[in-house]
KOLGU-4560 file (N, C-alpha, C; in nm, 3 decimals, padded with zeros to 5 digits):
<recs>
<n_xx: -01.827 n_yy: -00.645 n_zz: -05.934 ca_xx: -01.943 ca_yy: -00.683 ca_zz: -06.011 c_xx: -01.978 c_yy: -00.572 c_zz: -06.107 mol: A seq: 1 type: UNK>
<n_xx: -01.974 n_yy: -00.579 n_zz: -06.223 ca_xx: -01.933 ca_yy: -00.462 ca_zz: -06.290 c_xx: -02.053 c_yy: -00.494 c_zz: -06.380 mol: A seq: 2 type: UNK>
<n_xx: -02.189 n_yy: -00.375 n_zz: -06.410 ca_xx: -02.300 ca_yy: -00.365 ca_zz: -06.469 c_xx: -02.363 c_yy: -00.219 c_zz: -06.373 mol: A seq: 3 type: UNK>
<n_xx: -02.490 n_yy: -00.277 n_zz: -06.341 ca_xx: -02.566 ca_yy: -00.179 ca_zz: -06.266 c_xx: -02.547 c_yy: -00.152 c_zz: -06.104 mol: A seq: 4 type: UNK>
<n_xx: -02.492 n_yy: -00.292 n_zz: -06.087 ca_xx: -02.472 ca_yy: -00.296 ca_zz: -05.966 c_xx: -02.356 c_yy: -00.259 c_zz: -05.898 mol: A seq: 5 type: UNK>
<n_xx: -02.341 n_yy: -00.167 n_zz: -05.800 ca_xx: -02.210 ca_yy: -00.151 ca_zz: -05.756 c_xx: -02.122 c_yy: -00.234 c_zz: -05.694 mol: A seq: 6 type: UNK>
<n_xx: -02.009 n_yy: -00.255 n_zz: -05.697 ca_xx: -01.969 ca_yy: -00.381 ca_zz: -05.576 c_xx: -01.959 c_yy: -00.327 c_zz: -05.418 mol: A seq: 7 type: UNK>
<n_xx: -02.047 n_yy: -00.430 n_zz: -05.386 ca_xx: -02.059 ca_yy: -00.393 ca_zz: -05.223 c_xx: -01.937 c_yy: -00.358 c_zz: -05.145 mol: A seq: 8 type: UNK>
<n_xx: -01.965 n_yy: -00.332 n_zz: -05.049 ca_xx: -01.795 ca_yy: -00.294 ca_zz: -04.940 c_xx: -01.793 c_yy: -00.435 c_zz: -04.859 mol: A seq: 9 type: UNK>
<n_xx: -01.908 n_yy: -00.547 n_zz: -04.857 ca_xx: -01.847 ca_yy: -00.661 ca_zz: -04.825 c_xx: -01.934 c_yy: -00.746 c_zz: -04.876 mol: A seq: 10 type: UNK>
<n_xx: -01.907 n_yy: -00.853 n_zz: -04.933 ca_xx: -01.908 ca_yy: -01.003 ca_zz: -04.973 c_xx: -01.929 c_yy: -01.113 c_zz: -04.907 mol: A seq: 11 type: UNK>
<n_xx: -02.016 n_yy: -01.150 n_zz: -04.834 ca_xx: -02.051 ca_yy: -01.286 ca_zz: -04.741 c_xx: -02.075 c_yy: -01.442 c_zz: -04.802 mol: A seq: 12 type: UNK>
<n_xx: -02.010 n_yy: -01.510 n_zz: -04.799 ca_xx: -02.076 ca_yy: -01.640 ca_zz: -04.825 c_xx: -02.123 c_yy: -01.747 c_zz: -04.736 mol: A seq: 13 type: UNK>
<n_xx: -02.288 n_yy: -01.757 n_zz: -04.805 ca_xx: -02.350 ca_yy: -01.842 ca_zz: -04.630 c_xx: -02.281 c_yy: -01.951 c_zz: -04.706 mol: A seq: 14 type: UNK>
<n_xx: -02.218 n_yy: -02.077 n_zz: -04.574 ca_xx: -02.105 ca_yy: -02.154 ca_zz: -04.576 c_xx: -02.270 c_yy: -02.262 c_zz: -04.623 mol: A seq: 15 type: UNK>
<n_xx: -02.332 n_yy: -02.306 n_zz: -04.566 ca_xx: -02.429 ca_yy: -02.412 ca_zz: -04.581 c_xx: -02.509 c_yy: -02.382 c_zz: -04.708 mol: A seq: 16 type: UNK>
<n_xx: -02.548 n_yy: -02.480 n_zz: -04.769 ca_xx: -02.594 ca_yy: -02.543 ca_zz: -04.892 c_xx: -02.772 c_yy: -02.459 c_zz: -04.836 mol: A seq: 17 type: UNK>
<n_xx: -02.845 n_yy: -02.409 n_zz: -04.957 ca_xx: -02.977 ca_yy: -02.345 ca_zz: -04.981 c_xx: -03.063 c_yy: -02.388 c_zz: -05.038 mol: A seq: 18 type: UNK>
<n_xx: -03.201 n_yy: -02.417 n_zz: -05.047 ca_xx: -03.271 ca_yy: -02.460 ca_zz: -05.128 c_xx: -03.305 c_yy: -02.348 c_zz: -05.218 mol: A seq: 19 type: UNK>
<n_xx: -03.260 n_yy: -02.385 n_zz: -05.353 ca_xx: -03.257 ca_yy: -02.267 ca_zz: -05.474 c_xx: -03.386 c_yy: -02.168 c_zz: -05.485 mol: A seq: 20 type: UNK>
<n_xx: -03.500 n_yy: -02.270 n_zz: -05.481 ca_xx: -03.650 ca_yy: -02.242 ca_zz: -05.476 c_xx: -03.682 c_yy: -02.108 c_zz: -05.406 mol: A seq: 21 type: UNK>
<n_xx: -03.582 n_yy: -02.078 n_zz: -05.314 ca_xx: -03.624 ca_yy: -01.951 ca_zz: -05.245 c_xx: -03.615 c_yy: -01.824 c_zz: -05.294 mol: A seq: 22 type: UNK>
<n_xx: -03.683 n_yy: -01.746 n_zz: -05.304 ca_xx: -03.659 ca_yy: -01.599 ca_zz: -05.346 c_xx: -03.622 c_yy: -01.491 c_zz: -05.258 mol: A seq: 23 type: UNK>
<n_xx: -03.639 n_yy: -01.376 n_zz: -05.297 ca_xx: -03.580 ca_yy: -01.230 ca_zz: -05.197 c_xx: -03.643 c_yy: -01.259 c_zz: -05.053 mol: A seq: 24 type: UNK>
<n_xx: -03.766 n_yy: -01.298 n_zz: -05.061 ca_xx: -03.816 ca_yy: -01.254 ca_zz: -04.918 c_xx: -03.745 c_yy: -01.429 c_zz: -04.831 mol: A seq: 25 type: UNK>
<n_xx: -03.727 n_yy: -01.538 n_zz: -04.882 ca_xx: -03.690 ca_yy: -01.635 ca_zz: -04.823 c_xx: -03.521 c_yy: -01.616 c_zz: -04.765 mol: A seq: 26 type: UNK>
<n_xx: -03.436 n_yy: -01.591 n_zz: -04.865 ca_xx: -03.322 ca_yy: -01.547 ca_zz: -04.851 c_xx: -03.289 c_yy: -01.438 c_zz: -04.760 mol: A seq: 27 type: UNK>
<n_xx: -03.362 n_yy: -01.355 n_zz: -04.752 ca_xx: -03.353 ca_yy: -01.241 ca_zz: -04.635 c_xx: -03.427 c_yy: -01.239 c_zz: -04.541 mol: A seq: 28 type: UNK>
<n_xx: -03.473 n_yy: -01.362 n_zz: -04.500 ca_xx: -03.530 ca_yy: -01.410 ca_zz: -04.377 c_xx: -03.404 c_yy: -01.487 c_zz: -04.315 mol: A seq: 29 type: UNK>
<n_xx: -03.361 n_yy: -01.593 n_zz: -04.396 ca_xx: -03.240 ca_yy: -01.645 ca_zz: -04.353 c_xx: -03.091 c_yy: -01.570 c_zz: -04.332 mol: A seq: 30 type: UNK>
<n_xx: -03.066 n_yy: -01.413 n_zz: -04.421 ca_xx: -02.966 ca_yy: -01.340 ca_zz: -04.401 c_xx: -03.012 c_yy: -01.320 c_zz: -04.205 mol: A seq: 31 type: UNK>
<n_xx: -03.179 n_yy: -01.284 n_zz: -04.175 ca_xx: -03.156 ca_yy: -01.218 ca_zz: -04.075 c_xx: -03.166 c_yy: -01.343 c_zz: -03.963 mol: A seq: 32 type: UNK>
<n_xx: -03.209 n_yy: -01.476 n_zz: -03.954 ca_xx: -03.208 ca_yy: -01.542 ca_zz: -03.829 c_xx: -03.115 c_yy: -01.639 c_zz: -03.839 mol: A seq: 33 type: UNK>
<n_xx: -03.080 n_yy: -01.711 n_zz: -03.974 ca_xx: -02.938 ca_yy: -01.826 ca_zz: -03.976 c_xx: -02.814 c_yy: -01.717 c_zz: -04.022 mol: A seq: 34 type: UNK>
<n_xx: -02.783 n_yy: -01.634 n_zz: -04.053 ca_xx: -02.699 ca_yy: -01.537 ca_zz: -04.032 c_xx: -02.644 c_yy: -01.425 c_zz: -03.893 mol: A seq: 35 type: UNK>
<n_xx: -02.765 n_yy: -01.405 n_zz: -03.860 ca_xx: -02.733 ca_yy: -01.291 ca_zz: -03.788 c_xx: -02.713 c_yy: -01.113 c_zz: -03.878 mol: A seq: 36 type: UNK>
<n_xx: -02.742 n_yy: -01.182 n_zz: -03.964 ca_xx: -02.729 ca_yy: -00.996 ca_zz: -04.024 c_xx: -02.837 c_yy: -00.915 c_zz: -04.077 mol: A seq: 37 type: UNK>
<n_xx: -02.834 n_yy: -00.807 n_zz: -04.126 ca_xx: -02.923 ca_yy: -00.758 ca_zz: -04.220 c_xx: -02.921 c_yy: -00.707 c_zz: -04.302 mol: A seq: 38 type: UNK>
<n_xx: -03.020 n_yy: -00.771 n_zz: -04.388 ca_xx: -02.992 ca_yy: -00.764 ca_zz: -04.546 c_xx: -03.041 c_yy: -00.641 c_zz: -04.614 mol: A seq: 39 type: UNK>
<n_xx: -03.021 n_yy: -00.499 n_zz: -04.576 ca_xx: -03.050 ca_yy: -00.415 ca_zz: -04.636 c_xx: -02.921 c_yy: -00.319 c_zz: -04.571 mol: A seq: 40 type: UNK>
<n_xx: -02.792 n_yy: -00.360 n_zz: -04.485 ca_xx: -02.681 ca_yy: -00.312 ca_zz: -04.477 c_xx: -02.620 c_yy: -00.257 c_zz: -04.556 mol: A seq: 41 type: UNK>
<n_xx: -02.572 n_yy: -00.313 n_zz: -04.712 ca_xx: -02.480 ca_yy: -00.244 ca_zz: -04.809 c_xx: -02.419 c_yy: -00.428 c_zz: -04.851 mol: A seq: 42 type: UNK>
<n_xx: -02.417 n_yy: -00.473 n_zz: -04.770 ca_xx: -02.307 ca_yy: -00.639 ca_zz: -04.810 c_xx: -02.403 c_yy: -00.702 c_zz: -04.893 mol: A seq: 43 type: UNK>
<n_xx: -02.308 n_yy: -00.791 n_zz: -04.973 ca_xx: -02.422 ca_yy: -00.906 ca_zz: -05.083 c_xx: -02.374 c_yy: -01.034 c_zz: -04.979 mol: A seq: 44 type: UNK>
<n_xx: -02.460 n_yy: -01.087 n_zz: -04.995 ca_xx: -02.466 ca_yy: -01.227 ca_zz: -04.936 c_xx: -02.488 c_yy: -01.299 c_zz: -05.068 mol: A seq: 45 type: UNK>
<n_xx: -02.428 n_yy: -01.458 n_zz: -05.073 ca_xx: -02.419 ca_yy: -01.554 ca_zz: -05.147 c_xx: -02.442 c_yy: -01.683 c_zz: -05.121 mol: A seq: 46 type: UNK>
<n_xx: -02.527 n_yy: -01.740 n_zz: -05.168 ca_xx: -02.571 ca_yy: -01.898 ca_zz: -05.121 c_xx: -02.554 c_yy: -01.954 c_zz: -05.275 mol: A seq: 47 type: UNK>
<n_xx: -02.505 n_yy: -02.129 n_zz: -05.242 ca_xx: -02.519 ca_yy: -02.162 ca_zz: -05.319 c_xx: -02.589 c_yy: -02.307 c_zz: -05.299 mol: A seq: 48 type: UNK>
<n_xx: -02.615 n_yy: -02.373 n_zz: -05.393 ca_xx: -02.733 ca_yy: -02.520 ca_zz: -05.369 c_xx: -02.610 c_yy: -02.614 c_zz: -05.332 mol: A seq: 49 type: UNK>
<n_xx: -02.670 n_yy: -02.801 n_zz: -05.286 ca_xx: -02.583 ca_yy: -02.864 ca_zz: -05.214 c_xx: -02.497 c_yy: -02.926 c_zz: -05.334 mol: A seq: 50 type: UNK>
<n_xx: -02.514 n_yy: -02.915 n_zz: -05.496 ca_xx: -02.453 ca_yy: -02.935 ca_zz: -05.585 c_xx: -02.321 c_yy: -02.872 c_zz: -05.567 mol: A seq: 51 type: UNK>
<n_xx: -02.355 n_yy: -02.770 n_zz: -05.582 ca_xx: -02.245 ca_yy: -02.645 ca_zz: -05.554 c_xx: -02.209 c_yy: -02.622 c_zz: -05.719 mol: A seq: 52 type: UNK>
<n_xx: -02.371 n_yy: -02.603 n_zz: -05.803 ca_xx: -02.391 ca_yy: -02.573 ca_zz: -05.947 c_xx: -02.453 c_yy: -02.479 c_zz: -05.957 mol: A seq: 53 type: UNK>
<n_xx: -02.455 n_yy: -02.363 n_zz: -05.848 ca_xx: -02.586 ca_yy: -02.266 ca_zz: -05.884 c_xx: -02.504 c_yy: -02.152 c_zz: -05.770 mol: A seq: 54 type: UNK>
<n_xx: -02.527 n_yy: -02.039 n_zz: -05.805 ca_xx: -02.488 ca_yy: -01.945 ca_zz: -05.682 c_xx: -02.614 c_yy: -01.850 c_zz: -05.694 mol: A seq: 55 type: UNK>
<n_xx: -02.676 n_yy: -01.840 n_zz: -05.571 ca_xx: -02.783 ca_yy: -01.668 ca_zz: -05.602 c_xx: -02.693 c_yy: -01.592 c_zz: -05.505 mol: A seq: 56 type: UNK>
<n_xx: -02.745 n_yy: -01.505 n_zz: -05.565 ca_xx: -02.666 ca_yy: -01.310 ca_zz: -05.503 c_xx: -02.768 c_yy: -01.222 c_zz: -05.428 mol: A seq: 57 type: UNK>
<n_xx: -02.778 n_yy: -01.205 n_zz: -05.344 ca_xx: -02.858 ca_yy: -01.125 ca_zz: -05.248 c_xx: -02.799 c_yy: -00.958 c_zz: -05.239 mol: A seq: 58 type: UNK>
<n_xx: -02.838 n_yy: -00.905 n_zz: -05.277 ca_xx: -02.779 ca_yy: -00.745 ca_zz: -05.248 c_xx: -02.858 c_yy: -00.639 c_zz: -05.249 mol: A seq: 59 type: UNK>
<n_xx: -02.859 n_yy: -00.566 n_zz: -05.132 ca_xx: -02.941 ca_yy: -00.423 ca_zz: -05.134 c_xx: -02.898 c_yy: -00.293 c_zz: -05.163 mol: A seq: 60 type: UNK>
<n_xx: -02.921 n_yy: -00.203 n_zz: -05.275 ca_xx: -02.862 ca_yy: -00.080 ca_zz: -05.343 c_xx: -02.867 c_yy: 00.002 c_zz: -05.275 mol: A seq: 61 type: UNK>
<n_xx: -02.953 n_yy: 00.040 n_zz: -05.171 ca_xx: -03.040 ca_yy: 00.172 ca_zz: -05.137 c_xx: -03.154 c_yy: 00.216 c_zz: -05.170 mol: A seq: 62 type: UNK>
<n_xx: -03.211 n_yy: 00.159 n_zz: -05.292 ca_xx: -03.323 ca_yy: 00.129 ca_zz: -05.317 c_xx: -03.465 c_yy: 00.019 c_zz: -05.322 mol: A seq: 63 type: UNK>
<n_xx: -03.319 n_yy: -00.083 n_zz: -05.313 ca_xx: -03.452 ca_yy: -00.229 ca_zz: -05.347 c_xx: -03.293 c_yy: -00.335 c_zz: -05.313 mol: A seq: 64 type: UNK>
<n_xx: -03.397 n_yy: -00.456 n_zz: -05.343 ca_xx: -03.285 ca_yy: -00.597 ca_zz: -05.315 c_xx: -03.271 c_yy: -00.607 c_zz: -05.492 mol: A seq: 65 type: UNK>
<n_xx: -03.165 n_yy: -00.676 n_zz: -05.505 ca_xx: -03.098 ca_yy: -00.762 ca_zz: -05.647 c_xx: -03.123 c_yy: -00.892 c_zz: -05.575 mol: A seq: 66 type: UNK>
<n_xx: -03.173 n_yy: -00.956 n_zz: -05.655 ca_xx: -03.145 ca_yy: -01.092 ca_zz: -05.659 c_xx: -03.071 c_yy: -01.199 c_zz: -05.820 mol: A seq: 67 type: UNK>
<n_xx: -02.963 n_yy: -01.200 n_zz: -05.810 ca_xx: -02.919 ca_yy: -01.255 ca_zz: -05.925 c_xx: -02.877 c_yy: -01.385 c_zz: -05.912 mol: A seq: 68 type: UNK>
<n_xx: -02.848 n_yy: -01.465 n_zz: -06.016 ca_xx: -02.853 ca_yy: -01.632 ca_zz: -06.024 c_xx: -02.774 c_yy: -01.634 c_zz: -06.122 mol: A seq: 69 type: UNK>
<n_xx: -02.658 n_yy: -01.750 n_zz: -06.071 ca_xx: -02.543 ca_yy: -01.824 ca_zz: -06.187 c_xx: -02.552 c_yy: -01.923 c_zz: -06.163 mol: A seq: 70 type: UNK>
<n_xx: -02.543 n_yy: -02.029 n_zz: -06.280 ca_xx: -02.518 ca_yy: -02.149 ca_zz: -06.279 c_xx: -02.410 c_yy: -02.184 c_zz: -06.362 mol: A seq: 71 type: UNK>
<n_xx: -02.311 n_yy: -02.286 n_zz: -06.314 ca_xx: -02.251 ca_yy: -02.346 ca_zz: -06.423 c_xx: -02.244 c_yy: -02.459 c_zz: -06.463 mol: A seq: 72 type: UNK>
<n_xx: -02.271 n_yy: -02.447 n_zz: -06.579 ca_xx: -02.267 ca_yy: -02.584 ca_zz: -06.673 c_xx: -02.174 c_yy: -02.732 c_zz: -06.678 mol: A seq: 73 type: UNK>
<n_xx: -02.034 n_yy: -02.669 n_zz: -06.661 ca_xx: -01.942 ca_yy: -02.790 ca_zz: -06.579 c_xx: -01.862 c_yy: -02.750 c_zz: -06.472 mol: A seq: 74 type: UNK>
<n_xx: -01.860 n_yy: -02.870 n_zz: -06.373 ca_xx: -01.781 ca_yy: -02.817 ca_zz: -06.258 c_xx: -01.878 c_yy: -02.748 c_zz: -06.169 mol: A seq: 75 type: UNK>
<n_xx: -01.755 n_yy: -02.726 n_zz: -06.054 ca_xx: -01.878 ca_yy: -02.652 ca_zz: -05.931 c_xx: -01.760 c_yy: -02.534 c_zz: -05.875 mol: A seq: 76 type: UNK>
<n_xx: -01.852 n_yy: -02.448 n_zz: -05.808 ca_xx: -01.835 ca_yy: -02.363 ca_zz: -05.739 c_xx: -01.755 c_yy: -02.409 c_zz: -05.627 mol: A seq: 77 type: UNK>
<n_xx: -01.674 n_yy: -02.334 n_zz: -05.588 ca_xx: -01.570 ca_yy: -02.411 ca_zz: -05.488 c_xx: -01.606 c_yy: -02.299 c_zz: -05.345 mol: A seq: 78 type: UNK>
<n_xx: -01.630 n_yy: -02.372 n_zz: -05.273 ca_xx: -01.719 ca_yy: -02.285 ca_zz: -05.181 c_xx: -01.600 c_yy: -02.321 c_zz: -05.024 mol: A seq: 79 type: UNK>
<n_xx: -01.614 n_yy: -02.210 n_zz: -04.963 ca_xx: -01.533 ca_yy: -02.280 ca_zz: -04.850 c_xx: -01.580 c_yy: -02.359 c_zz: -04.685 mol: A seq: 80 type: UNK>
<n_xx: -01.476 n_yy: -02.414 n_zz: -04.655 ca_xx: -01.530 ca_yy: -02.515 ca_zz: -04.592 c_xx: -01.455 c_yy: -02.471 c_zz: -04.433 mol: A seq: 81 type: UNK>
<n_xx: -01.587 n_yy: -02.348 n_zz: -04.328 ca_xx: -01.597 ca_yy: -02.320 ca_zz: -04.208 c_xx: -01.686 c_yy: -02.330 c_zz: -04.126 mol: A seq: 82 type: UNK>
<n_xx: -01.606 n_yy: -02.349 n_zz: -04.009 ca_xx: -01.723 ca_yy: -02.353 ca_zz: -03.893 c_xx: -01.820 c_yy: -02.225 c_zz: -03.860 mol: A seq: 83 type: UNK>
<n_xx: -01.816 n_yy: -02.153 n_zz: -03.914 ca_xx: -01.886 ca_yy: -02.009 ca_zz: -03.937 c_xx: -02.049 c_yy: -02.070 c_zz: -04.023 mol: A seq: 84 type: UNK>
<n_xx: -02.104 n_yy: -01.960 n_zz: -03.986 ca_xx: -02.234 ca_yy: -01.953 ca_zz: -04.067 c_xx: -02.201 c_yy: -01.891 c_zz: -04.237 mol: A seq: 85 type: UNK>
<n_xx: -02.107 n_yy: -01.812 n_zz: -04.176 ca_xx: -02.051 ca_yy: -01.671 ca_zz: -04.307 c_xx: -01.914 c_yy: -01.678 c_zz: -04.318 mol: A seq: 86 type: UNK>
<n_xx: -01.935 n_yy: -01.671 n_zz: -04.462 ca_xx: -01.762 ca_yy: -01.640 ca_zz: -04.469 c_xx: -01.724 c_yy: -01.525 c_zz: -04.526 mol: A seq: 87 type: UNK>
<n_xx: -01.655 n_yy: -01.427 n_zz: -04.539 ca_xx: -01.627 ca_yy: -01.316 ca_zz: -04.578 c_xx: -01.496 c_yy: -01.328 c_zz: -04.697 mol: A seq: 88 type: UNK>
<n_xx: -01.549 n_yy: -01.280 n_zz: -04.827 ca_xx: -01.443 ca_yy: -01.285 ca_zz: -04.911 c_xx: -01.399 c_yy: -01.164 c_zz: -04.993 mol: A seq: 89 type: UNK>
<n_xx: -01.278 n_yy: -01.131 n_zz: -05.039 ca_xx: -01.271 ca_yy: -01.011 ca_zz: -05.088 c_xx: -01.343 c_yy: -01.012 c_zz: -05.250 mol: A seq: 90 type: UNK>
<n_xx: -01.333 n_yy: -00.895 n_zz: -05.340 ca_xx: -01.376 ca_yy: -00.886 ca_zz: -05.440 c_xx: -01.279 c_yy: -00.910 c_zz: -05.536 mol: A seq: 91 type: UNK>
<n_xx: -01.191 n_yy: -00.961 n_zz: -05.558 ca_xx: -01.103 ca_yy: -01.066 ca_zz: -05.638 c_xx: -01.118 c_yy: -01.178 c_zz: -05.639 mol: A seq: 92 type: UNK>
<n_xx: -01.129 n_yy: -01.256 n_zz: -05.474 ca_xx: -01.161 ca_yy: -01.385 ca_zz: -05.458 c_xx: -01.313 c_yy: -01.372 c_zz: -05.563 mol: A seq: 93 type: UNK>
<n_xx: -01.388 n_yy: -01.281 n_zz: -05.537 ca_xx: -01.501 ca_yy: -01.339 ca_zz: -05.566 c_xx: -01.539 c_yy: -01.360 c_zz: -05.733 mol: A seq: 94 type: UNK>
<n_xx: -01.473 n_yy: -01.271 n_zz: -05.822 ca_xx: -01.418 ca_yy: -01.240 ca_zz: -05.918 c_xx: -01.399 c_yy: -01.436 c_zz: -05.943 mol: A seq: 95 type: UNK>
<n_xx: -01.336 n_yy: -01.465 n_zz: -05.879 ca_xx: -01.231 ca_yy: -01.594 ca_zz: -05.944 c_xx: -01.366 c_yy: -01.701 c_zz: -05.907 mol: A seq: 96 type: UNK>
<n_xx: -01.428 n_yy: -01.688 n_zz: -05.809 ca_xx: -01.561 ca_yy: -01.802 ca_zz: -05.749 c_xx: -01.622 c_yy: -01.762 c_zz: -05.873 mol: A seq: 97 type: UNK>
<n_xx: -01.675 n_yy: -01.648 n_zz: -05.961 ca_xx: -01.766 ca_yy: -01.662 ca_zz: -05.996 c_xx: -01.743 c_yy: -01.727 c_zz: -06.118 mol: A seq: 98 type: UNK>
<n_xx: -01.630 n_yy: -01.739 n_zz: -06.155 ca_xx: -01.577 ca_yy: -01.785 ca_zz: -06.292 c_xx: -01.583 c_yy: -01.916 c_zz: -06.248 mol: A seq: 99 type: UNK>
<n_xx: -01.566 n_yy: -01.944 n_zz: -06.196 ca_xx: -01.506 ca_yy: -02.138 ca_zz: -06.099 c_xx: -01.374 c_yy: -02.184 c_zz: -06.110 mol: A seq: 100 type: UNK>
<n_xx: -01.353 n_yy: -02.120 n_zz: -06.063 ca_xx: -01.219 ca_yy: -02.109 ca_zz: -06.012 c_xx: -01.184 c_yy: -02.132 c_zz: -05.914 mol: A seq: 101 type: UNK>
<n_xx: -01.056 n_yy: -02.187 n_zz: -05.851 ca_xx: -01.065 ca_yy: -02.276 ca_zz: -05.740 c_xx: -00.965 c_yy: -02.135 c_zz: -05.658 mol: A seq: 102 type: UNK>
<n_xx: -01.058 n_yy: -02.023 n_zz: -05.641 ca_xx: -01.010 ca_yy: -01.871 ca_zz: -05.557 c_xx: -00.939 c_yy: -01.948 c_zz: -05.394 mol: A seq: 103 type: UNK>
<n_xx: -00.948 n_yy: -02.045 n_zz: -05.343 ca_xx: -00.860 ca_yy: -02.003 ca_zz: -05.232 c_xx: -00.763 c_yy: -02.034 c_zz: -05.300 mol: A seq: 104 type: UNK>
<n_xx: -00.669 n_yy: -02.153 n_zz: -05.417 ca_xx: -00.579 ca_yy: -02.178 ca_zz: -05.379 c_xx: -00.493 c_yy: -02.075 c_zz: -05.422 mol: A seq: 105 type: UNK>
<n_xx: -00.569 n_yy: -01.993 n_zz: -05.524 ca_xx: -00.509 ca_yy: -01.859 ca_zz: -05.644 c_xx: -00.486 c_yy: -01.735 c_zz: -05.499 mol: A seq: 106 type: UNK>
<n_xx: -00.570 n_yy: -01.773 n_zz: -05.370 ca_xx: -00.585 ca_yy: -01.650 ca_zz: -05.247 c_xx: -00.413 c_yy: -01.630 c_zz: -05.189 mol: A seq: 107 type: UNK>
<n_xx: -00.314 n_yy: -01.761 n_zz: -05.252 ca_xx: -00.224 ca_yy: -01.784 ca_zz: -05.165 c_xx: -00.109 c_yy: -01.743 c_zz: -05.253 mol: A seq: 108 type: UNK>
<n_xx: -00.141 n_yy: -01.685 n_zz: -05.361 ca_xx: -00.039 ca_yy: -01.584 ca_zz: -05.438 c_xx: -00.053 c_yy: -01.461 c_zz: -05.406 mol: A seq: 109 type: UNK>
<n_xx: 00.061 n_yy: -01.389 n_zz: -05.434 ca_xx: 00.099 ca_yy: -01.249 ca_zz: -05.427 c_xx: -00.047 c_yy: -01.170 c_zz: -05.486 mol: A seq: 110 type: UNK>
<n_xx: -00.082 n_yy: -01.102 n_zz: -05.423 ca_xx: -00.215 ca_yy: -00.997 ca_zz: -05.569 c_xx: -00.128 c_yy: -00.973 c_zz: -05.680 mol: A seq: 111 type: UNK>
<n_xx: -00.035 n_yy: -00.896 n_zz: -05.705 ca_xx: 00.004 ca_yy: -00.876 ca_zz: -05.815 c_xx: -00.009 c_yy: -00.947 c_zz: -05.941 mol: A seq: 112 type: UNK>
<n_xx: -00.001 n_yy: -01.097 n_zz: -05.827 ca_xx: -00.023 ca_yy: -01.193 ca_zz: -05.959 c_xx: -00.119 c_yy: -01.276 c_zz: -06.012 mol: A seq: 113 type: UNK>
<n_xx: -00.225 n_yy: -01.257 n_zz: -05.967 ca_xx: -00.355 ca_yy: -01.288 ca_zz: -05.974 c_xx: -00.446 c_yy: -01.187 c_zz: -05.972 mol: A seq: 114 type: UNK>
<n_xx: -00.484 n_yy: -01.131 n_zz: -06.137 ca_xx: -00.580 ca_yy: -01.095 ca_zz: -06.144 c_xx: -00.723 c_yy: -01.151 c_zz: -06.262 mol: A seq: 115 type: UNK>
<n_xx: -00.864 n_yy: -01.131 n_zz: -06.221 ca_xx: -00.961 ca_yy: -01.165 ca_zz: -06.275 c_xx: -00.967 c_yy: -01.091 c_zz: -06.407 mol: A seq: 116 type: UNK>
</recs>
């Protein structure tokens, strides 16, 4: 994630659909009781709505939370489909989600040959 923000050392995606409406303090209520984690660790967590047209970004610096928001205009976010609460993805995959890009099936090439 390349700006102000550093890229975290891990990447979570909550697997279930969010109501967008929520902000920092809603989202990190749910990182800590429908997750199990906590949201001031170092990891970004990622939800996206049941469209699967919107992604928010949850992340804590060391100083404060980020909360950032993408939407895209056509097409959807290709989100994956586990029996987990969380899914854990690397920072290439996520690279390719955020573009909309369909990152697992690009997950099943060599790295060399897939880059964002």
């Amino acid at each position: 994630m390349p700006g102000l923000i550093e890229t975290p050392a891990q990447i979570w995606l909550a697997v279930a659909p969010v109501d967008m409406r929520k902000g920092i303090d809603g989202l990190s209520a749910l990182v800590q009781q429908a997750l199990g984690s906590v949201p001031c660790a170092g990891a970004a967590f990622v939800f996206r709505n049941r469209a699967g047209t919107r992604l928010k970004l949850l992340l804590w610096d060391g100083n404060g939370v980020w909360l950032c928001q993408r939407r895209l205009h056509r097409g959807h976010f290709i989100w994956p489909q586990h029996e987990e609460a969380v899914f854990l993805v690397t920072e290439a995959q996520w690279r390719w989600l955020v573009a909309g890009v369909d990152w697992q099936r690009l997950s099943a090439l060599p790295s060399a040959d897939w880059q964002p």
